[in-house]
MIVEXKOL-672401 format. One line per 4 residues: number of its first residue (from 1); for each residue x, y, z of N, C-alpha, C, O. Coordinates in steps of 0.1 Angstrom, whole numbers, plus 2048, in hexadecimal, padded with zeros to 3 digits. Layout:
% residues N
NUM = X:Y:Z:X:Y:Z:X:Y:Z:X:Y:Z  ... .
//
This chain:
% residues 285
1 = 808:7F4:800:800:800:800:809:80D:800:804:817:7FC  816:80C:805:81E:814:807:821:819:7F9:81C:824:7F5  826:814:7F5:82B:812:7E8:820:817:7DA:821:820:7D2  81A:80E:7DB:80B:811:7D3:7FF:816:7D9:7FB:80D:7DF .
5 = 7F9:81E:7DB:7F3:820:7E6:7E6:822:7DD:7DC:81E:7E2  7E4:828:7CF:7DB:82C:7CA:7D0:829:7C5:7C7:830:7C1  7D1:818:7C6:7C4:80B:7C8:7BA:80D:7D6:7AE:810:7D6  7C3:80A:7DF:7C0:80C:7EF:7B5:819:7EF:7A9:817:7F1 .
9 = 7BA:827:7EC:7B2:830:7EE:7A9:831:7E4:7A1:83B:7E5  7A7:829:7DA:79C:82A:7D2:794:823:7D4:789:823:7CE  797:81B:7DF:790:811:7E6:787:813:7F0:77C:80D:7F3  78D:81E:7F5:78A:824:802:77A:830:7FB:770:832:801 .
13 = 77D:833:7F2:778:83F:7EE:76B:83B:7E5:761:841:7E2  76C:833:7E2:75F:82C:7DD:757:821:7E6:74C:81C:7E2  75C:81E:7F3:755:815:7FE:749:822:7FF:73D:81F:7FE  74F:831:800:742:837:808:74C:841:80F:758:840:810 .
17 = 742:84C:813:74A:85C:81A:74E:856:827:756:85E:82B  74E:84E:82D:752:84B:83B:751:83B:83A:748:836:834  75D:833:840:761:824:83D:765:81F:849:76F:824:84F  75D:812:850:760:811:85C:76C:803:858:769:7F9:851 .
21 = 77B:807:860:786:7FA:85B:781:7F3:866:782:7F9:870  77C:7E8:866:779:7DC:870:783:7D7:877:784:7D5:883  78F:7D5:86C:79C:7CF:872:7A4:7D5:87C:7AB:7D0:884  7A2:7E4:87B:7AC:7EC:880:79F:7F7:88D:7A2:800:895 .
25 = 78F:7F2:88A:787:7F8:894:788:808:894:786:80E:89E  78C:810:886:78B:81E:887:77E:820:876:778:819:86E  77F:82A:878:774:831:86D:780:836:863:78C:837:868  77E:838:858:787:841:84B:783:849:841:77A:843:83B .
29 = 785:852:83F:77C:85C:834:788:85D:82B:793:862:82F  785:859:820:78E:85E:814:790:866:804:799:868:7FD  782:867:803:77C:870:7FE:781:87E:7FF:783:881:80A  784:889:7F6:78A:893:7FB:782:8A0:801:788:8A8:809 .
33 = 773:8A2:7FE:76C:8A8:805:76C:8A5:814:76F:8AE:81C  769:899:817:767:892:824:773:893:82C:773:897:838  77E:88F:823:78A:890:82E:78A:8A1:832:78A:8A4:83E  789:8AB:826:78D:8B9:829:77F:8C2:839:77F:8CB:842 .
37 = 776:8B9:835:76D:8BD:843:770:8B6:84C:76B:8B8:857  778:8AC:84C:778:8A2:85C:787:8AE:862:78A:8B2:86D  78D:8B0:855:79B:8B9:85C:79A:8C3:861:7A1:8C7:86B  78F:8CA:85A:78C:8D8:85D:781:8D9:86C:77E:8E4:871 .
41 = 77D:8CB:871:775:8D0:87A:77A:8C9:88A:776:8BF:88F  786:8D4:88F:78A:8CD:896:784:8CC:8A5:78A:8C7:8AE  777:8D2:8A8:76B:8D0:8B3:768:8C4:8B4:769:8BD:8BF  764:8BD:8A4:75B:8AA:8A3:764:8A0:8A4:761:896:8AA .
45 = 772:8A1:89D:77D:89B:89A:78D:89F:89B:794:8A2:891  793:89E:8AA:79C:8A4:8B1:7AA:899:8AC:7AA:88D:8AB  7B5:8A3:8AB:7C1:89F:8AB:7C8:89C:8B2:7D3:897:8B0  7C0:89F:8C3:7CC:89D:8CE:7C9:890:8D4:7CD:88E:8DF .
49 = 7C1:888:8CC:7C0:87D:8D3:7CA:871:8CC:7CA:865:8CE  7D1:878:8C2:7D7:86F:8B5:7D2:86E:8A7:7C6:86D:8A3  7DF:86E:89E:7DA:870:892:7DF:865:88B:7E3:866:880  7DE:857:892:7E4:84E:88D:7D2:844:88F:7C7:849:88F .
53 = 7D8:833:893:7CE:82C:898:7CF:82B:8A4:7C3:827:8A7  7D6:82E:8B1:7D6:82F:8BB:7CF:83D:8C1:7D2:849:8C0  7C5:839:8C8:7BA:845:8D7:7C5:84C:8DF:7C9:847:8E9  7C9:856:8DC:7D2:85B:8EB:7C7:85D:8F7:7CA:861:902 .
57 = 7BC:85A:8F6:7B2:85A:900:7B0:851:909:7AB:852:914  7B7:841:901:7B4:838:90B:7C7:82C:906:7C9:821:90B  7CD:830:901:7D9:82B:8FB:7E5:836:8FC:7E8:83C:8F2  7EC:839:909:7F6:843:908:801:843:8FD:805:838:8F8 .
61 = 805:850:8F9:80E:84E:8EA:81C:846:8EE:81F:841:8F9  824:847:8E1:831:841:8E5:83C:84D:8EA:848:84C:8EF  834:858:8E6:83E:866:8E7:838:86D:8EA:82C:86C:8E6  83A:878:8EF:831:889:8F4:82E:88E:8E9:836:895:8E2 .
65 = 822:889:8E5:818:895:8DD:81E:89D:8D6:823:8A6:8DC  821:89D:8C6:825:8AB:8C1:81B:8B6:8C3:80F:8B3:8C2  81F:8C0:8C5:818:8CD:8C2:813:8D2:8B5:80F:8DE:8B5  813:8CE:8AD:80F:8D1:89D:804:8C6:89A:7F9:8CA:897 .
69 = 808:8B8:89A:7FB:8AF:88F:7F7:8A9:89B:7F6:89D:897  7F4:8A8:8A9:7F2:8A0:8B2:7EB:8B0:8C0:7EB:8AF:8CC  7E7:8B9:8B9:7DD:8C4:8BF:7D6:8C9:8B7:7D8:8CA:8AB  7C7:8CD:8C1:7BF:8D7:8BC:7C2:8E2:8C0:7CB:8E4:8C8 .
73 = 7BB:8EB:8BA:7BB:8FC:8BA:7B4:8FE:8CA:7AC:8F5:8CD  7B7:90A:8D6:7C0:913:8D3:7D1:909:8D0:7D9:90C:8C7  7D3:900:8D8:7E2:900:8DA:7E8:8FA:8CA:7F3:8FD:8C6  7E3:8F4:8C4:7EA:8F1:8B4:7EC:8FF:8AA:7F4:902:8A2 .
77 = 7E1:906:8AF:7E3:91C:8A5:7EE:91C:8AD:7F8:91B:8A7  7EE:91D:8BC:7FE:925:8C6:807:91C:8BE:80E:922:8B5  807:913:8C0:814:90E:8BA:81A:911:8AA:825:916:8A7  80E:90B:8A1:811:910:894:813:922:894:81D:926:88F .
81 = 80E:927:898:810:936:896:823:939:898:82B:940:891  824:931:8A2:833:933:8A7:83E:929:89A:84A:92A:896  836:922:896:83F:919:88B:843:920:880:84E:91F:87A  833:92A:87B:83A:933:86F:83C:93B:872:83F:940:867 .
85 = 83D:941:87A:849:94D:879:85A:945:87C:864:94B:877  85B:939:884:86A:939:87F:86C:934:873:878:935:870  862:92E:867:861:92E:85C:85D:93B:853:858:939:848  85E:944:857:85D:94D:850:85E:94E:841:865:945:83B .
89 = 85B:955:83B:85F:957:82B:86D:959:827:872:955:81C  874:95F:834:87E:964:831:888:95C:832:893:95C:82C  881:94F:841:88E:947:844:88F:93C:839:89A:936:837  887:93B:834:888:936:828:88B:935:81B:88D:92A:814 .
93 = 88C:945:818:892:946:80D:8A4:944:813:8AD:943:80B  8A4:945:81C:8B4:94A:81F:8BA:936:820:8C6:932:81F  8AD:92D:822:8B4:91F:821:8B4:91A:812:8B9:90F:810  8AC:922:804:8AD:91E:7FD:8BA:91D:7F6:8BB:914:7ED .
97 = 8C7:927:7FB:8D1:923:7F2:8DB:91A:7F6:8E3:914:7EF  8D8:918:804:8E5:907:80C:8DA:8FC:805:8DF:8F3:7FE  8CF:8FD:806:8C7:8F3:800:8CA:8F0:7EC:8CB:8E6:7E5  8CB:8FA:7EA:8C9:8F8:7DD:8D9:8F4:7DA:8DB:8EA:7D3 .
101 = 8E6:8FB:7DF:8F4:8F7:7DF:8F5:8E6:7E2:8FA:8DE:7DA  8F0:8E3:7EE:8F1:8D6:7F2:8EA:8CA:7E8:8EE:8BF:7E6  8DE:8D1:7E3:8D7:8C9:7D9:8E0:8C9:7CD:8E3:8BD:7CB  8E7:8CF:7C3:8F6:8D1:7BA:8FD:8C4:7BC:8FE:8B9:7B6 .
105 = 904:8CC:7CD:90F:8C5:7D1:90F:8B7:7CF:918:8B0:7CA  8FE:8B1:7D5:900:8A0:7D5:8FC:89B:7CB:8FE:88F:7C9  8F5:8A1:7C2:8F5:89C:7B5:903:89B:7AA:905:892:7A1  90C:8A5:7AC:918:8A1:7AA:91F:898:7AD:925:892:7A4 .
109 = 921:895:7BD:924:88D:7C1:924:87D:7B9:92C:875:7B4  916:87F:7BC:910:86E:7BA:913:871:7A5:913:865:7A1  915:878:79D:915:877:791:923:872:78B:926:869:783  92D:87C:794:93A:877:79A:942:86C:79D:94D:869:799 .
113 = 939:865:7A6:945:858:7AD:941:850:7A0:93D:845:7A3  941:851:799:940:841:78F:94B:848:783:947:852:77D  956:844:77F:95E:846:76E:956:848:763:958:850:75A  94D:840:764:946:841:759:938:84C:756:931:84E:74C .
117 = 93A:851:765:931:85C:768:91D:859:764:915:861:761  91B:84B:765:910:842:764:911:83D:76D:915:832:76A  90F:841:77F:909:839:787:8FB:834:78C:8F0:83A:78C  8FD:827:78F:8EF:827:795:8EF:82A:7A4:8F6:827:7AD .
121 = 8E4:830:7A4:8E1:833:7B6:8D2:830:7B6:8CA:82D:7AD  8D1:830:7C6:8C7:830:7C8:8BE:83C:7CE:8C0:841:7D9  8B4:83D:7C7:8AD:84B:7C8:8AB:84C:7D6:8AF:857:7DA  8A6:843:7E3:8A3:843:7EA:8AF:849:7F7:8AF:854:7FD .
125 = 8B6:83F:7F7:8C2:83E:803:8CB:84B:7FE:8CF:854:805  8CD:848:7EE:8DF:853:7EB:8D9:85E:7E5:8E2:866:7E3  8CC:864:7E2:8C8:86E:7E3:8BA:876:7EF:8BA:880:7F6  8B3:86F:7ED:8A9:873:7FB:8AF:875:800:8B5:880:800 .
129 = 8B5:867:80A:8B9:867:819:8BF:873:81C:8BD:87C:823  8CB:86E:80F:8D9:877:811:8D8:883:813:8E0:889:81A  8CC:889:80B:8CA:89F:80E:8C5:89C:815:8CE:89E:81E  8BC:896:81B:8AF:89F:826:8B8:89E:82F:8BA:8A9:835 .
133 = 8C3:890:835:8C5:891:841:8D4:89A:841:8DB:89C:84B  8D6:89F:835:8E1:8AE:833:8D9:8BC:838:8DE:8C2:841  8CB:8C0:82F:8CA:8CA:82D:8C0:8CD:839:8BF:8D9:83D  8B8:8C2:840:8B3:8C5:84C:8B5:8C9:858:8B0:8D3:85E .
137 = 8BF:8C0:85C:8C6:8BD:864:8CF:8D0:86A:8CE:8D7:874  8D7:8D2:85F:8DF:8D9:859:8D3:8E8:85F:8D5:8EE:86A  8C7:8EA:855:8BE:8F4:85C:8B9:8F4:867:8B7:900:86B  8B5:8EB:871:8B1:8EB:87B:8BE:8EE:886:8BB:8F3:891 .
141 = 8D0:8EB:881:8D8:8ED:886:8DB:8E4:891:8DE:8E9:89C  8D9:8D7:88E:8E1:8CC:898:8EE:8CD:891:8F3:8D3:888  8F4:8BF:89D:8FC:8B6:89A:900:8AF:889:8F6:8AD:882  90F:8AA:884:90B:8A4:877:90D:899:87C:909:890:875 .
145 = 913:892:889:916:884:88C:909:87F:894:905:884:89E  902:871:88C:8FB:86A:88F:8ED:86E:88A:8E3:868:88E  8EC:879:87E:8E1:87A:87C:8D8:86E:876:8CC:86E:877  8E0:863:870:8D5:859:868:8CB:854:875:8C1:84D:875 .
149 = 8CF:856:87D:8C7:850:888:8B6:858:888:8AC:853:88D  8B6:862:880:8AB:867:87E:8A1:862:873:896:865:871  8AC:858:86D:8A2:84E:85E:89C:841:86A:891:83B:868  8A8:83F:877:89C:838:87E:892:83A:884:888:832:885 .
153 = 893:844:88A:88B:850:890:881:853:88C:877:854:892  882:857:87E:875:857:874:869:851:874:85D:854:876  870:842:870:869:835:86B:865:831:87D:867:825:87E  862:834:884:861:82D:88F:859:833:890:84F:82E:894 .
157 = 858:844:88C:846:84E:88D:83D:84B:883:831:84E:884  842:846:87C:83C:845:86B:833:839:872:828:83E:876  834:82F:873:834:821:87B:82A:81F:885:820:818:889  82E:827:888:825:830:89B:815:835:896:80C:834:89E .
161 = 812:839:88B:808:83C:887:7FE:830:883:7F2:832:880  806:824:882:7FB:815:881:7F8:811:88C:7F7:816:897  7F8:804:887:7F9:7FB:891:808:7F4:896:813:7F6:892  803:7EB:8A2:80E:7EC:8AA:811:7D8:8A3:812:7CD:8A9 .
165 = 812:7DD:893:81C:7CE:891:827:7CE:88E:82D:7D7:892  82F:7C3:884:83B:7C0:884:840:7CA:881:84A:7CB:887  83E:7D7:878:841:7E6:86D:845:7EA:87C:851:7ED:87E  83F:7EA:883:83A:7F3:88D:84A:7F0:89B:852:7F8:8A0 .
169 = 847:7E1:89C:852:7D9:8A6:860:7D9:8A1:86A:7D8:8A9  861:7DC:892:873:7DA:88E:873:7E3:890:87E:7E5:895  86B:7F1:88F:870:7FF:88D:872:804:899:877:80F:899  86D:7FC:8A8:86F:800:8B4:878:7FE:8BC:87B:804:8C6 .
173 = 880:7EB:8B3:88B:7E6:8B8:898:7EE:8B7:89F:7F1:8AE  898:7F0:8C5:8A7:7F6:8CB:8A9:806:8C9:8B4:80B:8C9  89B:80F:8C8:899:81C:8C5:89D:826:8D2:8A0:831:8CF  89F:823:8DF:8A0:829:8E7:8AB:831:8E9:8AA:83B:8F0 .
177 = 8B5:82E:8E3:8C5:836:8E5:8C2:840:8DA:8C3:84D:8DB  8BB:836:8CE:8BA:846:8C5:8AE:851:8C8:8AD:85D:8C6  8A7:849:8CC:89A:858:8D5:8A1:85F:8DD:89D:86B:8DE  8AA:85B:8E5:8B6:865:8EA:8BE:86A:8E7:8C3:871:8EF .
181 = 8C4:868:8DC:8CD:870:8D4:8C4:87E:8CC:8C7:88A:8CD  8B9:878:8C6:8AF:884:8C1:8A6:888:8CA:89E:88F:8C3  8A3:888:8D5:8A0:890:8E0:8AA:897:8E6:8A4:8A0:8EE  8B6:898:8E6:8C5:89F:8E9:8C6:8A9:8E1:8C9:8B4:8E7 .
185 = 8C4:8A9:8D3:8C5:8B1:8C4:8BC:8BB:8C6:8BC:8C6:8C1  8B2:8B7:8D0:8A6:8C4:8CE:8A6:8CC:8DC:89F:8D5:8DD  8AE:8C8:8E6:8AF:8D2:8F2:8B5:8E0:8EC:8B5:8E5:8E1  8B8:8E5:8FA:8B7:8F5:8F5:8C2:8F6:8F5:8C5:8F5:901 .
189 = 8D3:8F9:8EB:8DE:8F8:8EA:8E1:8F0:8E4:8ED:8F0:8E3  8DB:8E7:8DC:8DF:8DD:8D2:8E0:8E2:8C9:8EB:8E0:8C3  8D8:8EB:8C2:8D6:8EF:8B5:8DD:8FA:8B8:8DC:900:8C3  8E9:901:8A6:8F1:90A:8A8:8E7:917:8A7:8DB:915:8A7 .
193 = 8EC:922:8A6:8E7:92F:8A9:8DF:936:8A2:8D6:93F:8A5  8E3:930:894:8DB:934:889:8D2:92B:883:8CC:92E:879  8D0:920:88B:8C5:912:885:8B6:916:889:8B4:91E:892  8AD:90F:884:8A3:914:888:89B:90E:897:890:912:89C .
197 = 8A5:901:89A:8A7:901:8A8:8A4:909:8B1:89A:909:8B9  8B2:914:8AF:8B2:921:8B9:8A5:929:8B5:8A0:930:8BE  8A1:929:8AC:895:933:8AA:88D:931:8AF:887:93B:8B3  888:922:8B2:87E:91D:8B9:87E:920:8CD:875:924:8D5 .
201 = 88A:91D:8CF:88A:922:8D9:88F:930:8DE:890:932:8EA  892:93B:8D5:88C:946:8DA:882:94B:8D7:882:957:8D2  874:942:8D7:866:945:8DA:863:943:8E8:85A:948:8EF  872:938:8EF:86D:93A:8FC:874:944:901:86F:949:90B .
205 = 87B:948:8FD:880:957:903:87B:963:904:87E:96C:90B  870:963:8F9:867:96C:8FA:859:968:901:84E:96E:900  85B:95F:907:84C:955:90F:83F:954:90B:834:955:911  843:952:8FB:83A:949:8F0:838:93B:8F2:82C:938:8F1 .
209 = 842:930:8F6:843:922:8FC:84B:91D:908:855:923:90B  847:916:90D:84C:90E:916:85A:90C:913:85C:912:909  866:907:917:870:8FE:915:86F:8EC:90D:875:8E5:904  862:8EA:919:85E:8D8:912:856:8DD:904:855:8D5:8FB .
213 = 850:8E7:904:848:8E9:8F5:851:8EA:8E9:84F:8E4:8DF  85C:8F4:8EA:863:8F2:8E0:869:8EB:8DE:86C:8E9:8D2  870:8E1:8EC:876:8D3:8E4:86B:8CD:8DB:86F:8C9:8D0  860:8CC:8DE:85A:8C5:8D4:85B:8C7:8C7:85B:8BF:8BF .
217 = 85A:8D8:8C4:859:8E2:8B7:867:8DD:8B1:867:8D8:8A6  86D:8DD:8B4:87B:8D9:8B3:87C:8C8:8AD:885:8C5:8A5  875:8C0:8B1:877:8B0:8B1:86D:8B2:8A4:86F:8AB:89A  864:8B9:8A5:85C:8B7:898:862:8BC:889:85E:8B7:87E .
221 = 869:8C3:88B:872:8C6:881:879:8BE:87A:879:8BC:86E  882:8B7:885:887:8AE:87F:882:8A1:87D:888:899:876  876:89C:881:86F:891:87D:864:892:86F:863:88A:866  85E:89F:870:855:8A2:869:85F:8A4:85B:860:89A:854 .
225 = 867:8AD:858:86C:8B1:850:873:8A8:846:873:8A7:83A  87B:8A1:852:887:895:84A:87C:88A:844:87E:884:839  86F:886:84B:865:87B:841:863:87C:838:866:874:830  85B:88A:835:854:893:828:85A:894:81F:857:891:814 .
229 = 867:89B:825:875:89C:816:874:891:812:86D:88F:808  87B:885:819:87C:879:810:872:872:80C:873:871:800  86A:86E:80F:85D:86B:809:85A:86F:7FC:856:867:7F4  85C:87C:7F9:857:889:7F4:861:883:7E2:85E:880:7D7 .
233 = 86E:886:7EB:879:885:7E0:876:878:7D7:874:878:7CB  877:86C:7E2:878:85D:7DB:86C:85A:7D4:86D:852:7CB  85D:85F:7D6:851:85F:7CF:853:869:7C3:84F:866:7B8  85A:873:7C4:85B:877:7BA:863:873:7AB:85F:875:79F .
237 = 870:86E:7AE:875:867:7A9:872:858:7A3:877:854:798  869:850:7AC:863:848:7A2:855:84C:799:851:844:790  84F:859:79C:845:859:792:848:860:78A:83F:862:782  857:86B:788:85D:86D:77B:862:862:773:864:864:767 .
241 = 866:853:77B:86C:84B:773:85F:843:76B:860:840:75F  852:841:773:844:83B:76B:83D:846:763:833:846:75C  845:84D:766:83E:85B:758:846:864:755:846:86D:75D  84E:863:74A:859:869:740:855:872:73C:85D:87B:73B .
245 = 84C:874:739:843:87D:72D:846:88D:739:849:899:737  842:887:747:844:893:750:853:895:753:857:8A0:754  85B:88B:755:86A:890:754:872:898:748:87A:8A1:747  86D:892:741:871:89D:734:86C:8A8:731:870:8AC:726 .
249 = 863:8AF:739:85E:8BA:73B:867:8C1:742:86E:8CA:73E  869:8BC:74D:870:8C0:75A:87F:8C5:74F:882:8D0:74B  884:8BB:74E:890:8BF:746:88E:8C4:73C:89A:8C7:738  888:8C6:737:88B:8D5:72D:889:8DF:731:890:8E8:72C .
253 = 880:8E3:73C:87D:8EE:742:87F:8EB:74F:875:8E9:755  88C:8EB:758:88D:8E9:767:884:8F3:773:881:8F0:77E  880:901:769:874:90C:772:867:904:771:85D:90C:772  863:8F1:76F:858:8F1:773:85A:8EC:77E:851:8EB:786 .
257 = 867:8E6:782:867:8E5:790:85F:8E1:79D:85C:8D7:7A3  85C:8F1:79D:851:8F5:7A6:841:8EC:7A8:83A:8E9:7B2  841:8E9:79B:839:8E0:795:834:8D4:794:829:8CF:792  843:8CD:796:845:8BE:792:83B:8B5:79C:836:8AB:797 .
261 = 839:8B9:7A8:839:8B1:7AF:824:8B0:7AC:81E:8A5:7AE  81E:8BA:7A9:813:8BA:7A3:810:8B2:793:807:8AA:78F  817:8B6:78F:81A:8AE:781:81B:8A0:784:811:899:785  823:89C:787:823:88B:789:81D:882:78C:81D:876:789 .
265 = 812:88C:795:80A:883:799:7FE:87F:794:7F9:875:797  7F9:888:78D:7EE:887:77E:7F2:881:77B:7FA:885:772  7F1:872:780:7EF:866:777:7E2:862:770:7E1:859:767  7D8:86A:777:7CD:85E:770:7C4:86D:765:7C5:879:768 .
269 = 7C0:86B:761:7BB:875:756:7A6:876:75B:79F:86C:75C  7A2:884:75B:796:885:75B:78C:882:75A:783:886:760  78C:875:74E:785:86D:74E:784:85D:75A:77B:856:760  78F:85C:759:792:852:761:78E:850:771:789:847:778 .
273 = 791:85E:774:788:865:781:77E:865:782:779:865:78D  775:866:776:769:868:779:764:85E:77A:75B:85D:783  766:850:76F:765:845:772:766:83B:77C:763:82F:77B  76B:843:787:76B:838:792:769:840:79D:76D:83C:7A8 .
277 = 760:84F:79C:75D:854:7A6:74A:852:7A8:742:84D:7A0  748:854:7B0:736:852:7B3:731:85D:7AF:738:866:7AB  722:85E:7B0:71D:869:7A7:71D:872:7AE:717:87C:7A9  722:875:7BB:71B:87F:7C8:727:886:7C9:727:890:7CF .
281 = 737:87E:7C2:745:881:7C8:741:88D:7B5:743:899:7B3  73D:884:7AA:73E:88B:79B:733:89D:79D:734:8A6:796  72B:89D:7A6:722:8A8:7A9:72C:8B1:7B5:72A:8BD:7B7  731:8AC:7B8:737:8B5:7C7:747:8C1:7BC:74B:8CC:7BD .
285 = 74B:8B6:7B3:754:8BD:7AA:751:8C4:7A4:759:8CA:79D .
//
């Protein structure tokens, strides 16, 4: 499902606006009206009880509650409010150029180590892995020793949002040294002066958060951030390889860029959609 996922949700989306999983004893909406009202209404349908399959109501988490996808409003606005401003427009444009140098750099690299300048890599490990846990890491302003511990770190949250089986048990075997190594990375002094670490915690210096609130603001950075990148990257790279027609776009014009990541994924064409949607999902469009 991981992998292919786009059977699964068409599956989901034609059972009906609301799908009770028997196996797993939760409800699912996958429909995109339905999901955008269950998100938007966070009075009927709350985040702080978990956004996975586990109740924080009657099932304690494995970790303290992020402040971002695991609250409602007021305290998820306090927090997000405080998130974009250390994301600001500005701090951002100022990470586009180590990002975009670093992105150069390792594509050289990897184009590089081979004589024949035809290597094979793998999109996943020698490019994903390799930036996010460069250019993340790097912005939030940790440590560079021991970051892969954040690819286990990851997969252990990623994991955390099912169920509690085998995905779930390899990804927890022997996690404890590394939940302390990246619980260390997000105290207040870990991160250098200019990362966005420090930014986060002088919100407590202006007594916008707690100390324990911003470690969290801090842990979510590097969890949230380093998943999405790669994810992001390695999906993207296999559905420019199942559709050429959009890579060769890309390369003739590298300013669609911006773009690519919407392009690729129009896989299925308008008719095709409509063909497998119900009459109430073809009236609501």
């Amino acid at each position: 499902v991981i992998a292919d996922p786009y059977a699964e949700h068409a599956r989901l989306r034609d059972a009906g606006p609301v799908v009770w999983l028997e196996r797993w004893n939760v409800y699912a909406c996958a429909r995109y009206y339905d999901v955008r009202t269950v998100l938007a209404d966070h009075d009927n349908f709350v985040s702080s009880a978990g956004t996975g399959l586990d109740n924080f109501n009657h099932v304690a988490p494995m970790r303290p509650k992020s402040l971002l996808i695991e609250a409602d409003p007021p305290a998820h606005t306090h927090a997000r409010g405080v998130v974009a401003r250390v994301l600001s427009p500005q701090t951002l444009t100022a990470l586009r150029e180590p990002f975009a140098a670093e992105a150069d750099a390792l594509v050289d690299r990897l184009i590089n180590r081979s004589p024949q300048r035809q290597p094979v890599i793998d999109g996943v490990r020698d490019l994903a892995q390799a930036y996010a846990l460069k250019v993340f890491p790097d912005a939030v302003g940790i440590e560079t020793e021991g970051r892969e511990s954040l690819l286990r770190y990851s997969d252990l949250l990623f994991n955390a949002f099912g169920p509690r089986n085998a995905l779930f048990e390899r990804a927890a075997f022997g996690i404890e040294l590394i939940a302390e190594w990246v619980l260390a990375q997000c105290k207040r002094g870990a991160s250098s002066s200019g990362g966005l670490g420090a930014k986060v915690y002088a919100a407590v210096d202006a007594g916008e958060l707690s100390a324990d609130e911003a470690l969290l603001l801090v842990r979510s950075f590097l969890s949230a951030g380093l998943d999405t990148a790669i994810s992001g990257l390695g999906y993207a790279l296999l559905l420019l390889a199942q559709h050429p027609m959009q890579y060769e776009r890309l390369h003739a014009d590298p300013t669609l860029a911006r773009r690519v990541f919407d392009e690729a994924l129009r896989i299925e064409t308008p008719a095709q959609i409509i063909a497998r949607t119900t009459a109430r999902d073809v009236e609501i469009a």
